[in-house]
Structure formats: C-alpha cells, structure tokens
VEXDREN-2710 file (C-alpha; in Angstrom, 1 decimal):
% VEXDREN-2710
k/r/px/py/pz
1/UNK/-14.8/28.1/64.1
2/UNK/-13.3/30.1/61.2
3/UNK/-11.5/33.1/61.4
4/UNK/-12.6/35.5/58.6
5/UNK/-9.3/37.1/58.3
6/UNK/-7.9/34.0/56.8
7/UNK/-10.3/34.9/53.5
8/UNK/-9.1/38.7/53.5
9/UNK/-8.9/40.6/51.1
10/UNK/-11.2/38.2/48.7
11/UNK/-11.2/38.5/45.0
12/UNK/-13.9/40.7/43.3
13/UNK/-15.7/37.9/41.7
14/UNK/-16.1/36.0/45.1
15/UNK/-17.3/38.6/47.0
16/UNK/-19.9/39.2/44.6
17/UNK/-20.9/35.8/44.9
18/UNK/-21.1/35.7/48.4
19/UNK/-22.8/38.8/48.5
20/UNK/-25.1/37.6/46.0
21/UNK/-26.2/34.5/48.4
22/UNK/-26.7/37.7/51.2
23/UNK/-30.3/37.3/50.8
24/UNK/-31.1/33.9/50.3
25/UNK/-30.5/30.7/48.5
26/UNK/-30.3/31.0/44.9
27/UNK/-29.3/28.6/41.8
28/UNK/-26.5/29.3/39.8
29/UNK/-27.9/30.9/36.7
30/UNK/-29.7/33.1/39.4
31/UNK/-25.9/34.3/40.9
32/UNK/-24.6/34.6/37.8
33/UNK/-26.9/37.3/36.6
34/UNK/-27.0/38.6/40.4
35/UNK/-23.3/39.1/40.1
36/UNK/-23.5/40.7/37.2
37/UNK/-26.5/43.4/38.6
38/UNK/-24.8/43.8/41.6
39/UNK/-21.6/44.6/39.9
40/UNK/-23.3/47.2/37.6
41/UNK/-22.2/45.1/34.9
42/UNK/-18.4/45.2/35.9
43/UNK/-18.4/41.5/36.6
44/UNK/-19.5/39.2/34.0
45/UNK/-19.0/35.2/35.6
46/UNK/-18.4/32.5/33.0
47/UNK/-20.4/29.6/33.4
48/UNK/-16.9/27.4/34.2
49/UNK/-15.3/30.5/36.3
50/UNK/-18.9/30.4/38.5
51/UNK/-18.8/26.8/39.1
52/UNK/-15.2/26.5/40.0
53/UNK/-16.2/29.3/42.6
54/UNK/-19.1/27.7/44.2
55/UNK/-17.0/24.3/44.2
56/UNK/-14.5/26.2/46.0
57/UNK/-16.2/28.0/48.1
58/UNK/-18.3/24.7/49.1
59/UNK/-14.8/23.2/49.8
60/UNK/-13.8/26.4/51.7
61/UNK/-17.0/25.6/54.0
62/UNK/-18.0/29.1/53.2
63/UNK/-21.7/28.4/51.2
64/UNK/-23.4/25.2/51.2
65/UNK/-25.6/23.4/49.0
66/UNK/-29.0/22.5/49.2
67/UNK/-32.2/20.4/48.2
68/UNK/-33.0/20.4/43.9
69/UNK/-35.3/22.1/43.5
70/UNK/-38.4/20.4/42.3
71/UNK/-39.4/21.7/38.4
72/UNK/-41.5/20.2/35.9
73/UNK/-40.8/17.4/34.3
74/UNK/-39.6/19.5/30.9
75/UNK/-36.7/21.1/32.9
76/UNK/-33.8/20.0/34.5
77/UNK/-33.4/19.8/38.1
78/UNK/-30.9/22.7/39.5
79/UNK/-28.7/22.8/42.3
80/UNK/-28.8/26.0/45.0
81/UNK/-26.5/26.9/47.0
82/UNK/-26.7/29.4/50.4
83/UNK/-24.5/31.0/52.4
84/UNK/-23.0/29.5/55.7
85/UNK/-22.4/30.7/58.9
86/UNK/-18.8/31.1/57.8
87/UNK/-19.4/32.2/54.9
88/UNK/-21.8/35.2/56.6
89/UNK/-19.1/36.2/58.8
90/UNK/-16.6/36.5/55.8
91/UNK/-19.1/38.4/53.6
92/UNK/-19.5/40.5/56.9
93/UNK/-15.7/40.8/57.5
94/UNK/-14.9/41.7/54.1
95/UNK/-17.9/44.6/54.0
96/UNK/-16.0/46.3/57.1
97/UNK/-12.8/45.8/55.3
98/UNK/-14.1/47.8/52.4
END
C-alpha cells in the first residue's frame, strides 16, 4: 500500500496530469491538450517533458498503461494510460492539500 504523503506536495505539471487521467483513460496527445485546458493555458507540456512524466509516474506505480488502441490502418497505434489506485489516492491527497 502507498502512502500518499510520500508524493506531497507534487509539481504543477504532475498534478495536472494526474488530474487529467481523473476521468478516465486517455492517450497522450489527449493529456497534453487536457493539461493545458485544465491549466487555463498556464501549463503547456512538451512532448519529451509529458513522456518523461508518464514514464515516471508509470515507474512511481501511480498511472498505468493500457491496451493500444485499435485505429485504422492509416494511423499509428497509441498508447493510453489510466490512473491507479495509488495514483487516485495521491490525486485525492493532493486536492485536500490544496
């Protein structure tokens, strides 16, 4: 079991992210412009700055990532990612902090 305090305070761009994955899976183009919505336009993720989240927060335990998604031949397969149950617990730890 993790403790959520461990993860407190978290940066502004990862509790975006996490925040972003609140309401489901998404892909990471999808976070990336969620971020930036949620955020009012104060945070504005990099491609490289989102993926070295996502990879640590996948190494954290704190989102996980799931199935491709299955798209037409013409495009790319993408990967999506969800929040854990640790990952819910920090997001929801972090909220109260604030």
């Amino acid at each position: 079991m993790v403790d959520p305090q461990e993860f407190l305070p978290l940066r502004e761009p990862t509790f975006f992210i996490l925040l972003s994955l609140a309401n489901g899976q998404k892909h990471g183009y999808a976070i990336l412009k969620d971020v930036e919505r949620l955020s009012n336009g104060k945070i504005l993720l990099s491609n490289g700055t989102l993926y070295g989240a996502l990879t640590r927060l996948l190494d954290q335990g704190l989102i996980e990532r799931l199935s491709v998604d299955e798209l037409p031949e013409s495009e790319r397969p993408r990967k999506a990612y969800c929040l854990s149950q640790a990952g819910r617990s920090v997001l929801n730890a972090e909220i109260a902090r604030l």
